[in-house]
N, C-alpha and C positions, 0 to 999 in steps of 0.2 A: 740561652745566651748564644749555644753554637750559631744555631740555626738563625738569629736576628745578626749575625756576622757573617753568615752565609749567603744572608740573601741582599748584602748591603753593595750595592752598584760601584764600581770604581767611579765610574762616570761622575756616580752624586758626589766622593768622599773632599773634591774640592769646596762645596759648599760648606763643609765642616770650619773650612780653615779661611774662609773670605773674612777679612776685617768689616768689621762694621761700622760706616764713615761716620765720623766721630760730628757732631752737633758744631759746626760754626758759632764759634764764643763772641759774642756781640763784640765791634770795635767798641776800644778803649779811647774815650774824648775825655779823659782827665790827663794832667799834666805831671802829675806825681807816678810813674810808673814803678813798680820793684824797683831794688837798684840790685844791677847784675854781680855776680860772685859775692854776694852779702855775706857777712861774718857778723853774727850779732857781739862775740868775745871782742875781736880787733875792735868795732865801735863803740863798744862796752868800756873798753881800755881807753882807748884814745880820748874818751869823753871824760871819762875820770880824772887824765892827766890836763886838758884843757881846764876843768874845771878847777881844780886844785894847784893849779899853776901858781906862785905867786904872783903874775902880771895873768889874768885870766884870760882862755883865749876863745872870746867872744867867736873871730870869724871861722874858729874848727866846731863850735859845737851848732851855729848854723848850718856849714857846710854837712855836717853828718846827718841832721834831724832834718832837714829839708830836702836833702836826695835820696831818703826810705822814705818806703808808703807806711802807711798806720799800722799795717800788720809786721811790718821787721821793726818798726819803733816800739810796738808793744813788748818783742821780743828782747831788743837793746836795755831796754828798762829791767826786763827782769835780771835778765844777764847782770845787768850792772850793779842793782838792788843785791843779786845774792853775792855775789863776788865783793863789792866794799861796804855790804851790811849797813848799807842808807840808801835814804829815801830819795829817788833820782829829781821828782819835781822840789821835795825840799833842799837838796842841793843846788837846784837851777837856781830856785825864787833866791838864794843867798847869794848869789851871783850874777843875774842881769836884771833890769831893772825898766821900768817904763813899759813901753808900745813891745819892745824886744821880748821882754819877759812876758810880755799877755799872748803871742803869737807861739810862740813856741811852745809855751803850758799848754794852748788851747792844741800846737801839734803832737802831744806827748796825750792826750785824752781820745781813745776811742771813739768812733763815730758815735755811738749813742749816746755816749756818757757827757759829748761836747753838745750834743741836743738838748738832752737833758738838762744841763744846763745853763745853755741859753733860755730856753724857756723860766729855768728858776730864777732866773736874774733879770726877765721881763716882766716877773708876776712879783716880783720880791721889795718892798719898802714903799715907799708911795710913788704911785700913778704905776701904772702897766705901760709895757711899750707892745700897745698892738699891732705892731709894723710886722715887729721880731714873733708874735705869737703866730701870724698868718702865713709869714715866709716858711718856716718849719713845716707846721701842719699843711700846709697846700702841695711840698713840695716833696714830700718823704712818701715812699709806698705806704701801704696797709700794714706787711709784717713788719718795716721798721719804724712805724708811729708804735706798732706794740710792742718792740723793743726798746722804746723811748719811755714808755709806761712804764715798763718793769724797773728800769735803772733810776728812774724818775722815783720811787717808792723805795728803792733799796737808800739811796743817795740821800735821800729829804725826808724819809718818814712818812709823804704825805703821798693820798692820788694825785696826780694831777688832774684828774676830771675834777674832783673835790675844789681844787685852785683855782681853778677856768672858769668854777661858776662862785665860787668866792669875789673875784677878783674883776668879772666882767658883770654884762648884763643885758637883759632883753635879745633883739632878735642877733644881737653880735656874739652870744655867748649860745645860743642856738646852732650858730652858724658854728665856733670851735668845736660845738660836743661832734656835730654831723663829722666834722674830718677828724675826729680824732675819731670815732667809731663806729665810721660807715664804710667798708670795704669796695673800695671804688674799680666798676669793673674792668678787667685788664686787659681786656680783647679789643685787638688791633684791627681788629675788621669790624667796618663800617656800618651800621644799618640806617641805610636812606632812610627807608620812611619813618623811620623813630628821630634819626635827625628831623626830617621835615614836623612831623606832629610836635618833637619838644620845641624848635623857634616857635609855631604855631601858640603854643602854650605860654612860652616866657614872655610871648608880646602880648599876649592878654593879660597875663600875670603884670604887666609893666604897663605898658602904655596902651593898653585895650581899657584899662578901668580907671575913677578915678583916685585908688590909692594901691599902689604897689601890693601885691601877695608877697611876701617876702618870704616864706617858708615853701612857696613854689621854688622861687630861684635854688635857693640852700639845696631845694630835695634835689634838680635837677644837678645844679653847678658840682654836686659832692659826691654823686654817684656815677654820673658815665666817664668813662676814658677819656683821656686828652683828645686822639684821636677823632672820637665820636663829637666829642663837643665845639673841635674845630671844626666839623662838617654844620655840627648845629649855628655857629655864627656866622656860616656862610648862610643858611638857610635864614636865617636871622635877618640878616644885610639886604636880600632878594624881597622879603615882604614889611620893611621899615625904613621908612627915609634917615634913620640913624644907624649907627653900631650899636653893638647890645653894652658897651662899658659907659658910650655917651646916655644912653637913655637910664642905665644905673645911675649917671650922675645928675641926670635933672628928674628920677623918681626916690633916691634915698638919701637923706644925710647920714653923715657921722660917720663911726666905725663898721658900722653893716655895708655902709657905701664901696667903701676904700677895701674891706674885705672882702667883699664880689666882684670888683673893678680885681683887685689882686689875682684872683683865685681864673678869671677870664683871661688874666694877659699868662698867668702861669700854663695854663692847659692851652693857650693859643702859642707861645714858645716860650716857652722856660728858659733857656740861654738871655734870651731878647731883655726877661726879667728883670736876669740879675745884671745884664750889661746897666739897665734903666737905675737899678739900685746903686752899683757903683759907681755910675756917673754923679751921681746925686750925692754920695759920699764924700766926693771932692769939690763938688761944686762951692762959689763962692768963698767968704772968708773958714778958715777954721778948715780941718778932716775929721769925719767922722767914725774915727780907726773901729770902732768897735766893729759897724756895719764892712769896712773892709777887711776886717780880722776873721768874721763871722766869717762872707759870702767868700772869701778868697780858699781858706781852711776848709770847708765844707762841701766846695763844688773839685778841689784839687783831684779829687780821686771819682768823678762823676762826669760833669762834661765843661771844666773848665775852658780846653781850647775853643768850644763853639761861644763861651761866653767871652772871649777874646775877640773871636770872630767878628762878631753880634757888636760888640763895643765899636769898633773899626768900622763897620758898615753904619752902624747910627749915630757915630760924634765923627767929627772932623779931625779924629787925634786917635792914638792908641791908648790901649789901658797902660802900656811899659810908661807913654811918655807921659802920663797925667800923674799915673805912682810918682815917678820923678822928679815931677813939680811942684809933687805935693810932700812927700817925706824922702827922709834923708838917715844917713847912717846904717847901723846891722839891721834897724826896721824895714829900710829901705829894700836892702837885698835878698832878706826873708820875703818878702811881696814877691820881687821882680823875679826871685827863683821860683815862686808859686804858681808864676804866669807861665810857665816854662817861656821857650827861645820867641824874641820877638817878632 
């Protein structure tokens, strides 16, 4: 021991002590950020007394559950559960009602557990909404589609592989199993010439023959990187007088169609998507809250402001001012607070 301290250089002994520069934590493009000097007791409390109020007070128990992210909301819940020995959502649900009450349950449910069941509530009674199965599955990584499994089977009894193909069919139900259990790969660096050969391939697969390979597209669209497959529709575009989601649309009908047009516009930008989605929400007569309950609650803590962005650059209007056109009341400023500042 002497001797390995004898013979150790002063020169080197500052290497001991250099910090080791710490990993640049990816920016944050959600809108819900922590909220600073959090107290889960004090919003424990205060929640309590809003609720129990006899005039109840609606606009504190938004302001508290919309300015924590999902992990200090996790926390409030418990706090509050053990301290007045009830159930914090069966306390809410006996207290707000309508659009209010479906936005703020769905903010008091964990990321997976609100995937989880969005998906059971696409697959559940008659007709599936394939819109809602494609959006999820296209849009979640690999280790959290498989934490959407596990909660999916604790929560329902059931796989959801087992639902998907219950529930679907032919090459659309093909196309679910591929993104739910195909590990898509994560690498952000480009390979030309694999881009160049896969457009090569998806135009023969598409409009090289005269009927569609569809289990080409699936294998390709479901395995490479966002990254990599936005290099592949540019190589795509260079050897087709079409785009690859136009020529999806004059070689496939039905739900296989709409589910590769999807999965195309998601890996070409994902923001772009959901701006597409919630514009469509509010379009025309009627809102279709659920779809903005969904996309608003789910992107908040991932890359809501680029999908604010994205809305503004592709309508004529913002997302703050079409919410505003379109719903009114505590609904209203659960959204508007969702969007963060306009």
């Amino acid at each position: 021991m002497s001797t390995m301290l004898n013979s150790f250089k002063p020169q080197n002994a500052f290497l001991l002590f250099v910090k080791v520069k710490e990993e640049a934590k990816p920016k944050f493009y959600g809108t819900v950020p922590p909220y600073p000097n959090f107290n889960a007791s004090s919003d424990a409390s205060v929640l309590q007394s809003a609720i129990e109020n006899k005039k109840v007070d609606v606009d504190v128990i938004v302001a508290i559950l919309v300015k924590r992210n999902n992990e200090q909301r996790q926390k409030i819940k418990a706090v509050y559960e053990s301290s007045s020995g009830k159930n914090l959502v069966k306390s809410l649900k006996s207290v707000l009602r309508s659009d209010v009450e479906d936005v703020i349950l769905a903010l008091l449910m964990p990321p997976a557990h609100f995937d989880a069941f969005l998906l059971r509530r696409a697959t559940k009674g008659q007709g599936t909404d394939e819109d809602v199965l494609v959006e999820v599955l296209a849009t979640r990584s690999y280790a959290e589609i498989q934490e959407i499994k596990k909660v999916f089977k604790q929560e329902y009894q059931k796989e959801l592989e087992e639902v998907i193909k219950d529930e679907t069919s032919g090459d659309f139900t093909a196309a679910l199993l591929a993104m739910l259990n195909t590990k898509r790969d994560q690498n952000t660096v480009v390979d030309m010439e694999l881009a160049r050969k896969d457009a090569k391939i998806l135009f023969e697969a598409g409009e090289g023959i005269g009927k569609a390979n569809v289990s080409t597209f699936i294998n390709i669209l479901t395995t490479r990187s966002g990254p990599q497959l936005s290099k592949t529709f540019q190589h795509y575009a260079a050897i087709s007088d079409l785009t690859l989601p136009k020529a999806l649309q004059m070689e496939l009908k039905g739900d296989i169609e709409d589910c590769l047009i999807d999965i195309v516009k998601c890996a070409w930008n994902t923001p772009a998507f959901f701006a597409e989605k919630l514009n469509r929400a509010m379009k025309g007569h009627g809102t279709r809250d659920e779809a903005l309950i969904r996309i608003l609650v789910s992107r908040s803590e991932v890359d809501l402001q680029k999908v604010v962005e994205e809305y503004r650059a592709m309508f004529e209007t913002t997302l703050h001012e079409d919410i505003v056109n379109d719903t009114n009341g505590h609904y209203q400023k659960v959204l508007l607070a969702l969007c963060g500042p306009n």
